[in-house]
C-alpha positions as a Markdown table, in Angstrom:
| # | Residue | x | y | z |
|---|---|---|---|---|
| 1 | Unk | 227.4 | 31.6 | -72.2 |
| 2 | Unk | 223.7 | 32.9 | -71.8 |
| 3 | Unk | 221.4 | 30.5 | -73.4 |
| 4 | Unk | 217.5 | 32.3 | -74.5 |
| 5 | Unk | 214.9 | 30.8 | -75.3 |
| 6 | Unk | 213.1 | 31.9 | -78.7 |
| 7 | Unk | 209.1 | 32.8 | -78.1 |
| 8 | Unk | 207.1 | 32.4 | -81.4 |
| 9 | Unk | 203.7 | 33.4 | -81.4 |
| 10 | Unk | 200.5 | 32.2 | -82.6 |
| 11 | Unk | 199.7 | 33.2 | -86.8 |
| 12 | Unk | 196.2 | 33.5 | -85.2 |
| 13 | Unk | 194.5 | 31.8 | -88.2 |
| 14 | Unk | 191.3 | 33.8 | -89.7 |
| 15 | Unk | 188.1 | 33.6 | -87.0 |
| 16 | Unk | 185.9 | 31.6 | -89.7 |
| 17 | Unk | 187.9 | 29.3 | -90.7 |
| 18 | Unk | 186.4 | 25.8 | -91.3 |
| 19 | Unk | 188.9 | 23.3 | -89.3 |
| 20 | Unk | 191.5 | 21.5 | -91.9 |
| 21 | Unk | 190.8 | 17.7 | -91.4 |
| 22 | Unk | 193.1 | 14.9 | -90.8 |
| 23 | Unk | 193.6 | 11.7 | -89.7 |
| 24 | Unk | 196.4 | 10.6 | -87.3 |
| 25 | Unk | 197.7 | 8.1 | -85.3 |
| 26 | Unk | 197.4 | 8.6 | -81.4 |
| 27 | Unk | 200.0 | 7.4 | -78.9 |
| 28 | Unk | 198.3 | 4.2 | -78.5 |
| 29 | Unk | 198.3 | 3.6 | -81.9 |
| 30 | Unk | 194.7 | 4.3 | -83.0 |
| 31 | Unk | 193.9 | 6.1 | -85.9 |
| 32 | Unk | 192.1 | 9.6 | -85.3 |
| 33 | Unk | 190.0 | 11.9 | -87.4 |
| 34 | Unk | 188.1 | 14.8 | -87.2 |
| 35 | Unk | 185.1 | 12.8 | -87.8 |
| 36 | Unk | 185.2 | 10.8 | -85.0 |
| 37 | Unk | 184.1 | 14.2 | -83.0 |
| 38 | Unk | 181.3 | 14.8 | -85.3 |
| 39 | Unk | 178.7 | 14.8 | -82.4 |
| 40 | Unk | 180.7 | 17.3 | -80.4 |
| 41 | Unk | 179.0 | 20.6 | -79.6 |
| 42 | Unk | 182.6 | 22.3 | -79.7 |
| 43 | Unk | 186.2 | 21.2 | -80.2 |
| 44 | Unk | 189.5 | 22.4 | -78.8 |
| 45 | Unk | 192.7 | 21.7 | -80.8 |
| 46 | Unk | 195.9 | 21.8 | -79.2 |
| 47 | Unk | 199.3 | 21.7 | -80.8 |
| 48 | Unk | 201.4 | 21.0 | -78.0 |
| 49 | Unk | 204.3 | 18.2 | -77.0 |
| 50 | Unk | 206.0 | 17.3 | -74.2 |
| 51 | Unk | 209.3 | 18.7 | -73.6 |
| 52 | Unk | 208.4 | 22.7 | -74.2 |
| 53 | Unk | 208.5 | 24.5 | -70.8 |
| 54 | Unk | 205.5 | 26.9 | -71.9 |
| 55 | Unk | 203.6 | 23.2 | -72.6 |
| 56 | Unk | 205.0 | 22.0 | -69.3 |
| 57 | Unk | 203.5 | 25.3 | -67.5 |
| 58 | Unk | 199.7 | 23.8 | -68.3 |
| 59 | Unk | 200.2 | 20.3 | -68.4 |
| 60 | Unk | 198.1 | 19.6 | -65.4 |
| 61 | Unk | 195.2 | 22.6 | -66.0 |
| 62 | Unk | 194.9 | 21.9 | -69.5 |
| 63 | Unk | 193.9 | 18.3 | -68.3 |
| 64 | Unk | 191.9 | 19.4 | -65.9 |
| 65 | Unk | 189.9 | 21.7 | -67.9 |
| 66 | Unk | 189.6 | 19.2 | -70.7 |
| 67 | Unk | 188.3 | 16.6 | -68.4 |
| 68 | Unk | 186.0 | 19.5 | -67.0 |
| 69 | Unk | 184.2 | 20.5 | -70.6 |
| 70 | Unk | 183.5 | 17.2 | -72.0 |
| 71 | Unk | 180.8 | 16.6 | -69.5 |
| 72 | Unk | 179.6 | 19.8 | -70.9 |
| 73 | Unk | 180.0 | 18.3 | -74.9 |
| 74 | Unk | 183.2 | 19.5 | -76.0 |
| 75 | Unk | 185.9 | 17.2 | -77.8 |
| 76 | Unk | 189.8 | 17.7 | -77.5 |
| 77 | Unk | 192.5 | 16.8 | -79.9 |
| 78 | Unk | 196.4 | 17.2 | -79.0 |
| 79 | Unk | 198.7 | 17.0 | -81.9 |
| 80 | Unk | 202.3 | 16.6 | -81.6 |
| 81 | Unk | 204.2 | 17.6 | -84.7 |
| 82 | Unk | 207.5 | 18.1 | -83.9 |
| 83 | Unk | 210.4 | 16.5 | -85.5 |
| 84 | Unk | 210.7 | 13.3 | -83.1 |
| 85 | Unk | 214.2 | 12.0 | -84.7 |
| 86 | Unk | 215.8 | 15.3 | -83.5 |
| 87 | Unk | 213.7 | 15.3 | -80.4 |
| 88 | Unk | 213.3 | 11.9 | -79.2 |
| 89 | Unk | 211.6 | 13.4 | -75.9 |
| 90 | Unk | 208.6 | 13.7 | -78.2 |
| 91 | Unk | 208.7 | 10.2 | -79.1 |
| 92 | Unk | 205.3 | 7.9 | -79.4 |
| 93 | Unk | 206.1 | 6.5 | -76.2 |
| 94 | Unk | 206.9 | 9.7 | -74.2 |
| 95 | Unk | 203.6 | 10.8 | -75.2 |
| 96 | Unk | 202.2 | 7.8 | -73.6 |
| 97 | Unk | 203.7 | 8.4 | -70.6 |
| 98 | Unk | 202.4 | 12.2 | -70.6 |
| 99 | Unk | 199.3 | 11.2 | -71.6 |
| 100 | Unk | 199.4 | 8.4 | -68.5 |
| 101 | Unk | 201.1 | 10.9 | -66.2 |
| 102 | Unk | 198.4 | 13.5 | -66.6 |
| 103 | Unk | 195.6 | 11.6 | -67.0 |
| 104 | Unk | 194.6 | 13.1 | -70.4 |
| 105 | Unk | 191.1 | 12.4 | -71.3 |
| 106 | Unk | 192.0 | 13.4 | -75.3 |
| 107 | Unk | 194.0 | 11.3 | -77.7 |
| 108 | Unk | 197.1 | 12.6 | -78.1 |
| 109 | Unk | 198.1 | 12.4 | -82.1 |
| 110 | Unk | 201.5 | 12.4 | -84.2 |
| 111 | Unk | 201.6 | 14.4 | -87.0 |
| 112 | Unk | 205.0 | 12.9 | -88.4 |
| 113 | Unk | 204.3 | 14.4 | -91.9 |
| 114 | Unk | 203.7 | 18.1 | -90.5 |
| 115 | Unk | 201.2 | 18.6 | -93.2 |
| 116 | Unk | 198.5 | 18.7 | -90.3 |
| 117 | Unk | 200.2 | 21.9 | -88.8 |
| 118 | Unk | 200.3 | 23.2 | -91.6 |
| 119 | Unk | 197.5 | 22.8 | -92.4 |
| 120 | Unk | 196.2 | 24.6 | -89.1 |
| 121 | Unk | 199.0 | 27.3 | -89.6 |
| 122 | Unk | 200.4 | 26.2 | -86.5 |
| 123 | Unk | 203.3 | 27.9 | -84.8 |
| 124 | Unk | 204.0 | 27.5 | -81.4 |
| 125 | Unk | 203.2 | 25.1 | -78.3 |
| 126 | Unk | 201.3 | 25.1 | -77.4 |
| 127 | Unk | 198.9 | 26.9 | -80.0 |
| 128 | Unk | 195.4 | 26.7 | -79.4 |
| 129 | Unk | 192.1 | 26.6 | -81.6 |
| 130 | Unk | 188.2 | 26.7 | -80.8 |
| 131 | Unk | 185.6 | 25.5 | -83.5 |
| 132 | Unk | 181.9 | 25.6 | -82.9 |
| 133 | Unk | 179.6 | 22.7 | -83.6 |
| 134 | Unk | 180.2 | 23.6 | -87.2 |
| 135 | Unk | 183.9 | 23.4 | -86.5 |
| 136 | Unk | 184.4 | 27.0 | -87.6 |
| 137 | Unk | 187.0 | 28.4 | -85.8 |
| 138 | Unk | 186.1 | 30.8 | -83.3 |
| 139 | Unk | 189.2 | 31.7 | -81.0 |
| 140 | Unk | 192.7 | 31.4 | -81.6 |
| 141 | Unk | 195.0 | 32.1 | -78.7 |
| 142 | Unk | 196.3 | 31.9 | -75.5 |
| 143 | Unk | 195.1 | 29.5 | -72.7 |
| 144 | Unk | 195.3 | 32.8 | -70.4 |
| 145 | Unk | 198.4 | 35.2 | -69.4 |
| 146 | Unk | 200.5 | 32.5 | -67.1 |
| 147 | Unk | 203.5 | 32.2 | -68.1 |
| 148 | Unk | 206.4 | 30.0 | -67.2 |
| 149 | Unk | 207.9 | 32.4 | -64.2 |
| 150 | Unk | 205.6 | 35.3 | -64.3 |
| 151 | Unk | 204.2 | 34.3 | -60.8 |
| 152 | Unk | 200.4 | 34.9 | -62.9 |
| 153 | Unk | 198.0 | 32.1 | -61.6 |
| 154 | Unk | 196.9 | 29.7 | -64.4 |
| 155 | Unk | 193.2 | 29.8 | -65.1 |
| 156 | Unk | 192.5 | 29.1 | -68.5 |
| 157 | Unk | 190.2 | 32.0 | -68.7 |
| 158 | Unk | 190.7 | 33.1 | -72.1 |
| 159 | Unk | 190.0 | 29.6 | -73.3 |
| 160 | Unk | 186.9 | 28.8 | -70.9 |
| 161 | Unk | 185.8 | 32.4 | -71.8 |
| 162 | Unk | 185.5 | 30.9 | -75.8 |
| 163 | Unk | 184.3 | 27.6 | -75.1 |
| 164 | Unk | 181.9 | 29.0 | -72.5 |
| 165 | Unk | 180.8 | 31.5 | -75.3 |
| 166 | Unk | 180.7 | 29.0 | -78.2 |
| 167 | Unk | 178.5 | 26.7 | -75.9 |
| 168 | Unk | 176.0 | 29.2 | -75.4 |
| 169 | Unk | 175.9 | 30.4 | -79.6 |
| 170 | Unk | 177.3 | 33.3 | -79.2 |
| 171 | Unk | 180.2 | 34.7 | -80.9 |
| 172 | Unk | 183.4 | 35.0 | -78.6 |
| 173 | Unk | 184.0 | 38.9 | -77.6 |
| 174 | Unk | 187.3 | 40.3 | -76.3 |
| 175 | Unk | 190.7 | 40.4 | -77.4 |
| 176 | Unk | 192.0 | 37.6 | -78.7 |
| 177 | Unk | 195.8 | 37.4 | -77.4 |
| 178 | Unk | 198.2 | 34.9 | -79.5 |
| 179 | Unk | 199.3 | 31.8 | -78.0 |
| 180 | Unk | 203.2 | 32.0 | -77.4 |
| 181 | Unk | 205.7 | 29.3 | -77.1 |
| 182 | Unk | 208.3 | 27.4 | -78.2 |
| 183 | Unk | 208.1 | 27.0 | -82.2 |
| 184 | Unk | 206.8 | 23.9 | -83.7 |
| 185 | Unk | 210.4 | 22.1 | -84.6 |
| 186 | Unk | 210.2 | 21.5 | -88.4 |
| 187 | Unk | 212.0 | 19.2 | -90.0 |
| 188 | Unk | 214.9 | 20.4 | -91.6 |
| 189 | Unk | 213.7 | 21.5 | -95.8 |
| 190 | Unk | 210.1 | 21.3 | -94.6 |
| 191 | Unk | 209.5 | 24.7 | -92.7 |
| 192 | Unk | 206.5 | 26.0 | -93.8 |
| 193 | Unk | 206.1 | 29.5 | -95.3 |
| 194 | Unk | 204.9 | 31.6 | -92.2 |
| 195 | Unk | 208.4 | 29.7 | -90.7 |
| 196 | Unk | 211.0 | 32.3 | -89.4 |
């Protein structure tokens, strides 16, 4: 038997949109908010976790390039809001060892309640979100056109192209191409509304 692997895109959240706050606990065990970024010139929110393939794909650039822009004053978040009792790989300490493995320089956050993705309208991982320094959001998308076996180079250029553009004030042209992935896995009775 053929097993396939169900893609769900992005709900590209309106350009505009003033980020949802939050505060959630990291894999260490800290407690995060979006306040704590409040000096940040621009902030890149990631839903992602650790055992989707299409997360797997950019483990290594996306730490790379978030190591690479907060020199350059932009903050990133990674939330993890899948459903950890059915997917223990996405367990607390798992992230830790991600976070260790890659050498993350963002805090990786739990949102066990799901009301954070929600809140964000997220969909997929890993779905991605830029806000300016007034933590509208500016881009909503893809980190680039890689894909896990479409032999296309991973450059982040769709994402640099935003953060690039939101460092400099100016509003971010081009296409904006939803993010596609595995979906967010919802606990069971608490699937939000854009679910399915």
């Amino acid at each position: 038997m053929l097993l396939f692997m169900v893609l769900t895109p992005s709900t590209m959240l309106p350009l505009g949109t003033l980020a949802p706050d939050f505060s959630l606990p990291d894999s260490d065990g800290n407690t995060v908010s979006l306040g704590d970024f409040a000096d940040a010139q621009a902030l890149l929110v990631v839903f992602m976790c650790n055992h989707c393939p299409y997360v797997i794909h950019l483990k290594k650039d996306l730490a790379a390039l978030a190591a690479e822009y907060s020199a350059r004053g932009v903050a990133t978040i990674a939330i993890n809001a899948n459903d950890r009792e059915n997917y223990p790989q996405d367990a607390p300490d798992k992230m830790a060892e991600d976070k260790a493995e890659f050498g993350y320089v963002f805090p990786y956050l739990m949102d066990d309640s799901q009301e954070t993705a929600k809140a964000y309208r997220a969909a997929c991982t890993p779905d991605f979100y830029v806000f300016d320094k007034d933590r509208r959001l500016a881009y909503r998308g893809q980190f680039d056109d890689s894909r896990p076996g479409n032999d296309k180079p991973i450059t982040g250029q769709d994402i640099r192209a935003a953060l690039n553009a939101v460092l400099a004030g100016n509003p971010v042209g081009g296409e904006q191409v939803a993010s596609m992935g595995c979906n967010i896995k919802w606990r069971s009775g608490n699937e939000p509304d854009y679910f399915g």
